[in-house]
One Martini backbone bead per residue (centre of mass of N, CA, C, O) as a GRO file, in nm:
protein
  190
    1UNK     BB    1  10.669  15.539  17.719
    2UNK     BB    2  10.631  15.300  17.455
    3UNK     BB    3  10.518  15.010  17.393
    4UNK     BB    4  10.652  15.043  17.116
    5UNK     BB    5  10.895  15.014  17.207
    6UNK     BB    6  10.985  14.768  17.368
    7UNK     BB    7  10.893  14.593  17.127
    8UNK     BB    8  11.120  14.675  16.978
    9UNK     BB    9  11.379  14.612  17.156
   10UNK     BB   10  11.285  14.300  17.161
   11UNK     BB   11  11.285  14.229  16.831
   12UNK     BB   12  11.604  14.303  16.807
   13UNK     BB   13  11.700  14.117  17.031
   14UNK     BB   14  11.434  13.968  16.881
   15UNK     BB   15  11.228  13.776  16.719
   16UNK     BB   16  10.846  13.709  16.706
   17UNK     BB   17  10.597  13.613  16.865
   18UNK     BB   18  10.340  13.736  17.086
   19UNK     BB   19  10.397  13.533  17.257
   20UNK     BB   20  10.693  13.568  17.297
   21UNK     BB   21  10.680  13.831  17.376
   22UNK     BB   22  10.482  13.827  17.649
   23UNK     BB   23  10.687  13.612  17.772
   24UNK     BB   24  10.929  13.848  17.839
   25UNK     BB   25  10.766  14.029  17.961
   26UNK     BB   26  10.736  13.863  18.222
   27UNK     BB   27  11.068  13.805  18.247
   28UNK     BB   28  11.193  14.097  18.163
   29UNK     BB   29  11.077  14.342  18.067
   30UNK     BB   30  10.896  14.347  18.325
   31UNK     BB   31  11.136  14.509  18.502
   32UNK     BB   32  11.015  14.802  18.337
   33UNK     BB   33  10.761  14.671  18.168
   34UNK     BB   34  10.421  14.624  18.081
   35UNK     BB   35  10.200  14.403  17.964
   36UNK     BB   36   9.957  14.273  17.786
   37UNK     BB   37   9.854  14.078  17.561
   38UNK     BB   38   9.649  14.236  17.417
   39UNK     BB   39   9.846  14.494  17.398
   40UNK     BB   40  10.072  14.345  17.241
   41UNK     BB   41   9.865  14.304  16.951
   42UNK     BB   42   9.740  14.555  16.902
   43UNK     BB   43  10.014  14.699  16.878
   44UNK     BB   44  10.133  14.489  16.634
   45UNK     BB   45   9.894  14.596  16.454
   46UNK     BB   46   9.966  14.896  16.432
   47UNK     BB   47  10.292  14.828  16.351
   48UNK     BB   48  10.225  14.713  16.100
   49UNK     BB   49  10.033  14.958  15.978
   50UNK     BB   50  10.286  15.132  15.971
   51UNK     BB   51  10.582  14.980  15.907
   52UNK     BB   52  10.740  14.859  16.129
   53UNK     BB   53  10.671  14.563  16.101
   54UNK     BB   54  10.752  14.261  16.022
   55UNK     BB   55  10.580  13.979  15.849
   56UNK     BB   56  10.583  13.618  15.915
   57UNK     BB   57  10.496  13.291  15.830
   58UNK     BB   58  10.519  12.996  16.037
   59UNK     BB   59  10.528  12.661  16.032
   60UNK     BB   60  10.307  12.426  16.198
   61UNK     BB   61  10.300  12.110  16.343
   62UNK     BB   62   9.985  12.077  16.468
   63UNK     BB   63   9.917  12.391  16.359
   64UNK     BB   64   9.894  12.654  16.337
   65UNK     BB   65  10.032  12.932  16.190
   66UNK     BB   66  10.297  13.185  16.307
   67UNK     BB   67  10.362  13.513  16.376
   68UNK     BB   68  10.647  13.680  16.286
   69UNK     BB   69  10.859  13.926  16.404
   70UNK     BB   70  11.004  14.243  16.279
   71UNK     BB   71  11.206  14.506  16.207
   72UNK     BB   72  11.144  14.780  16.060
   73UNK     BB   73  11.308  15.045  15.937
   74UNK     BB   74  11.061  15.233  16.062
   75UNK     BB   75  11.137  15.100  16.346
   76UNK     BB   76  11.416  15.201  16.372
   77UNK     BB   77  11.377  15.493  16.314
   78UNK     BB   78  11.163  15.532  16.576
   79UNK     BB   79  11.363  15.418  16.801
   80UNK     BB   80  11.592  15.625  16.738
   81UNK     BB   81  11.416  15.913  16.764
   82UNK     BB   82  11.358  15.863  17.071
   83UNK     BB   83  11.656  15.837  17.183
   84UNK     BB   84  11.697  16.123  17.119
   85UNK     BB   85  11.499  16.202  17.304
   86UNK     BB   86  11.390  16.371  17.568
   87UNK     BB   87  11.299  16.240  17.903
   88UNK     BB   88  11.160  16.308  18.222
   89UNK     BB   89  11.170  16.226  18.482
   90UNK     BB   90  11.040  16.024  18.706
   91UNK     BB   91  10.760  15.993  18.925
   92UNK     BB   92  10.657  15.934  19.220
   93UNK     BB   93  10.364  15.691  19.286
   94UNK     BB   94  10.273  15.619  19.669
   95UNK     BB   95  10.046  15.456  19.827
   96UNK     BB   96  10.187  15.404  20.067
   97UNK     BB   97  10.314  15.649  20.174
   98UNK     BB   98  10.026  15.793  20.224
   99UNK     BB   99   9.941  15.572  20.448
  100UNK     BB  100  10.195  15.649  20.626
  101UNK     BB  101  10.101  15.966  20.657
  102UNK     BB  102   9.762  15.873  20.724
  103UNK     BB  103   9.823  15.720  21.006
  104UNK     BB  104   9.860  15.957  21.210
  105UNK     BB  105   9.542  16.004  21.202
  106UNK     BB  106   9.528  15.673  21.333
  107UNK     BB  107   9.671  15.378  21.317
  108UNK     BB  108  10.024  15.323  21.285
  109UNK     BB  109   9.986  14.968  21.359
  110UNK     BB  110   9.752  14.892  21.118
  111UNK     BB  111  10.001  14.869  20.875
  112UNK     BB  112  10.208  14.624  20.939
  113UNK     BB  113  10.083  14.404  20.748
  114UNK     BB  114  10.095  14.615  20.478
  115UNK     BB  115  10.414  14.640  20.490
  116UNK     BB  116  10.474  14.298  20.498
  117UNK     BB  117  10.387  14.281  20.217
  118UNK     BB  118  10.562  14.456  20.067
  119UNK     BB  119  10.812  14.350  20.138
  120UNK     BB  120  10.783  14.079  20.059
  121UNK     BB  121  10.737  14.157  19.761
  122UNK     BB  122  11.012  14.250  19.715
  123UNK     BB  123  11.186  14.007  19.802
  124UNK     BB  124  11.043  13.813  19.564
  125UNK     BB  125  11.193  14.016  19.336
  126UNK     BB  126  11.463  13.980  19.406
  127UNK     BB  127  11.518  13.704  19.366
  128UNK     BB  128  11.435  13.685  19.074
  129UNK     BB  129  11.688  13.857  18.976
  130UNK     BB  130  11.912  13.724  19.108
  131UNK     BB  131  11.864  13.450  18.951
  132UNK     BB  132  11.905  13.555  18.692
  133UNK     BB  133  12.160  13.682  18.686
  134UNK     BB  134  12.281  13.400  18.718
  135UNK     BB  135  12.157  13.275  18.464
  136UNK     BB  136  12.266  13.505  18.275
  137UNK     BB  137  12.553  13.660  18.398
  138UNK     BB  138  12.729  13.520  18.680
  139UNK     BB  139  12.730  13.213  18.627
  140UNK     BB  140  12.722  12.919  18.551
  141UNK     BB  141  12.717  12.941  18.180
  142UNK     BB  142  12.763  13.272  18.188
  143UNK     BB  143  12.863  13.514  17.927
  144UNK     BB  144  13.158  13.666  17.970
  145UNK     BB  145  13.395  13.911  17.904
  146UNK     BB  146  13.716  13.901  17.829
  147UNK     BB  147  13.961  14.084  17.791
  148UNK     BB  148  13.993  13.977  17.459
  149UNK     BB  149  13.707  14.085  17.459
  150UNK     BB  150  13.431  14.241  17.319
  151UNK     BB  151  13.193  14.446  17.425
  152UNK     BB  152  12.826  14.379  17.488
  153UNK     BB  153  12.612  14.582  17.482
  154UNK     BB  154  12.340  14.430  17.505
  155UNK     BB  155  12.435  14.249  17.754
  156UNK     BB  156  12.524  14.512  17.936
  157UNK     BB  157  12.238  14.667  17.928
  158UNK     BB  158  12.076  14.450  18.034
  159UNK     BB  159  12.220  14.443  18.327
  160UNK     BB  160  12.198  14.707  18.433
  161UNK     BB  161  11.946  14.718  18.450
  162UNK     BB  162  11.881  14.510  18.639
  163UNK     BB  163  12.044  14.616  18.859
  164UNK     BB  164  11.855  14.872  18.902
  165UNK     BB  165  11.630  14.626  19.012
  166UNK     BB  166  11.802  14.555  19.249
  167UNK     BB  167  11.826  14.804  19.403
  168UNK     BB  168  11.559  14.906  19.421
  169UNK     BB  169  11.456  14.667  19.623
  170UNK     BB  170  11.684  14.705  19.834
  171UNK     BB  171  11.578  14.965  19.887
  172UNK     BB  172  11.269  14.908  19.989
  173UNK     BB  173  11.324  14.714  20.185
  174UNK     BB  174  11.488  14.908  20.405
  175UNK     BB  175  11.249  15.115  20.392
  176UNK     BB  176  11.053  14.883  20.511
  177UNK     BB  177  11.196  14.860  20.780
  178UNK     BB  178  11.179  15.150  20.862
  179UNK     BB  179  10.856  15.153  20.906
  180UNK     BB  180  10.848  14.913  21.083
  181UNK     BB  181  10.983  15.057  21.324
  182UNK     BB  182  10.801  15.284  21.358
  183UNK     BB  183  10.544  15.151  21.389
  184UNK     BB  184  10.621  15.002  21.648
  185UNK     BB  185  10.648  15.236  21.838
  186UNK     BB  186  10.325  15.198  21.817
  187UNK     BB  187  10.064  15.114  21.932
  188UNK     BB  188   9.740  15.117  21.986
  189UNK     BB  189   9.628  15.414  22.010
  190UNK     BB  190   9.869  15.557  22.101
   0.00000   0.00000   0.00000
């Protein structure tokens, strides 16, 4: 995927300005695509430049005025034309997995502590999905469509996507429990 879809995404679901972009990429849409301020702005000006996007400013009382994004025909018939091709399932590349495959060669009990901080980052990341899902989607004053309402596509993919970032931790995390138990196997110099 290229940072233009994401972005084109973003603004479909809402118009904005590059920081309000950024910070969603931060929010949400970081759970499975990231991109700095840097990337988010150049993307922003290549996709103006090219008639994706279109750009209105926007007077702002004692600041400079801001540019507001939105999708324009070019860049709907583009993330159109992307959603119907295929591509490629993703491969996984683990730079821990090699490490824990690696260690096998040297002391498998020295990954302990580096295994312990994936873990915790995983925790971390699990927790802030979690937050989110609740305060987005099933918390109190989160908006559920009842029997009587007709199903809301954008925020039920949302919603969706989220849930795959939460399986993905919990599975993460099992994982890192599961080699954690392996390494603990091992003393120092096996």
């Amino acid at each position: 995927m290229a940072l233009e879809h994401a972005i084109l995404v973003s603004l479909l679901e809402k118009p904005g300005s590059g920081y309000e972009l950024a910070r969603r990429f931060e929010r949400s849409i970081g759970y499975f695509w990231t991109a700095t301020h840097q990337q988010i702005y150049r993307v922003l000006k290549r996709m103006e430049d090219d008639g994706w996007v279109d750009v209105r400013d926007v007077p702002q009382q004692g600041r400079p005025d801001k540019k507001e994004y939105s999708v324009a025909d070019l860049g709907r018939a583009a993330l159109s034309s992307w959603l119907h091709d295929p591509i490629e399932p993703e491969r996984v590349r683990h730079d821990l997995a090699v490490k824990i495959r690696g260690a096998a060669f040297d002391d498998p009990a020295a990954l302990i502590r580096e295994v312990e901080r994936h873990r915790q980052a995983h925790r971390d990341r699990l927790a802030h999905y979690l937050a989110g899902e609740t305060r987005d989607f099933t918390g109190p004053g989160a908006s559920t469509a009842g029997p009587a309402e007709p199903l809301d596509a954008e925020r039920e993919l949302q919603h969706v996507v989220l849930r795959g970032g939460i399986a993905y931790e919990r599975m993460m995390i099992d994982w890192l429990d599961d080699v954690l138990a392996t390494l603990g196997r091992f003393g120092p110099g096996r």
